[in-house]
Structure formats: structure tokens, C-alpha cells
C-alpha positions as CSV (number, residue, x, y, z in Angstrom):
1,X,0.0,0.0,0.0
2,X,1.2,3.8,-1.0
3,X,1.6,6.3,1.4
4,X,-1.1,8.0,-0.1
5,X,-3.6,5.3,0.2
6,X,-2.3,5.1,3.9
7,X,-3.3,8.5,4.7
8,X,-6.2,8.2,3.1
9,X,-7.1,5.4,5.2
10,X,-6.8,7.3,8.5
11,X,-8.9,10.0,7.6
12,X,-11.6,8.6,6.8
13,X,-10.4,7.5,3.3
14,X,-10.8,10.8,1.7
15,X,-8.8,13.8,1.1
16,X,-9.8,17.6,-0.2
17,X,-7.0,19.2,-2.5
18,X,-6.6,22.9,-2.8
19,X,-8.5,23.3,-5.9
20,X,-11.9,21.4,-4.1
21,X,-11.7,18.1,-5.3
22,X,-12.4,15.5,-3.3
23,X,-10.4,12.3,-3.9
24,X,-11.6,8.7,-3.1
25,X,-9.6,5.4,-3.4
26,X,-11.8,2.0,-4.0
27,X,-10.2,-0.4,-1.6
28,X,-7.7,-2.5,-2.7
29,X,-7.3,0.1,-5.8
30,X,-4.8,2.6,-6.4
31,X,-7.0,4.4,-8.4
32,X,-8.0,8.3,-7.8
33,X,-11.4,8.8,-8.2
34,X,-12.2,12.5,-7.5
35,X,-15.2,14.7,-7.7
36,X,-15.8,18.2,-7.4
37,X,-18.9,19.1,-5.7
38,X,-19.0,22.8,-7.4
39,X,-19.4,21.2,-10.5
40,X,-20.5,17.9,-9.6
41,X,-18.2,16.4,-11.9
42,X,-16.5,12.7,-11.7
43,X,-13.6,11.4,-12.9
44,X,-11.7,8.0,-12.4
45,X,-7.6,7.5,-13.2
46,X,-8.2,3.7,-14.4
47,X,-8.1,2.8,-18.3
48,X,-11.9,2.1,-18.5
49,X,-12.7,5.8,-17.3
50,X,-10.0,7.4,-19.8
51,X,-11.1,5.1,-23.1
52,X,-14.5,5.5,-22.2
53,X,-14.4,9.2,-23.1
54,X,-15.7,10.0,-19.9
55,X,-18.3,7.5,-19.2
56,X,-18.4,6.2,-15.3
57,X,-16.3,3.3,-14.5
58,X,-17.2,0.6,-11.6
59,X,-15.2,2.9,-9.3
60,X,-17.3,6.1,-9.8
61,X,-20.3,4.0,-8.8
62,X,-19.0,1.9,-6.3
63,X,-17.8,5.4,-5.0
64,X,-21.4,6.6,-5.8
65,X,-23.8,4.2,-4.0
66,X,-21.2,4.1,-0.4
67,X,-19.0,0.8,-1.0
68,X,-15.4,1.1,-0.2
């Protein structure tokens, strides 16, 4: 496990980055799934997400319907 998904872990297994995006990790994933509630805007760093031209991946809705 990264340090990142470490942290994560302790705090409740999110973080908030400076620009408001909220960041997720699907456990036993290293993916970053964020979402920016201003916008309410999702987006997933695993190749189904990014080929998908945008289309939600299992981790935005596993994210999306409160599994970790």
C-alpha cells in the first residue's frame, strides 16, 4: 500500500485538495477517483474511465452508491 492510500485510510479515506476536489480510493485500488462538488463532476484515473471518453467506470459508482 502507498503512502497516499495510507493516509487516506486514517482520515476517513478521503482527502480535499486545494483546488476542491475531493479524492476517493476504491479499496484494494490505487486508483484516484475525484469529484468536485461545485461542479458535480466525476472522474476515475483507471483505463476504463480514460477510453470510455468519460463514461463512469465501476469505481465512480462503487464510490457513488457508499462501498469502499
Amino acid at each position: 500500500m502507498d503512502m497516499l492510500s495510507t493516509a487516506m485510510n486514517i482520515f476517513n479515506g478521503t482527502y480535499q485538495d486545494e483546488r476542491g476536489w475531493k479524492h476517493y480510493r476504491v479499496e484494494g485500488k490505487s486508483y484516484d477517483i475525484r469529484f468536485h462538488p461545485m461542479t458535480l463532476e466525476w472522474e476515475c484515473s483507471c483505463m476504463a474511465y480514460k477510453f470510455g471518453r468519460g463514461k463512469q467506470c465501476k469505481h465512480i459508482k462503487t464510490i457513488q452508491n457508499g462501498e469502499k
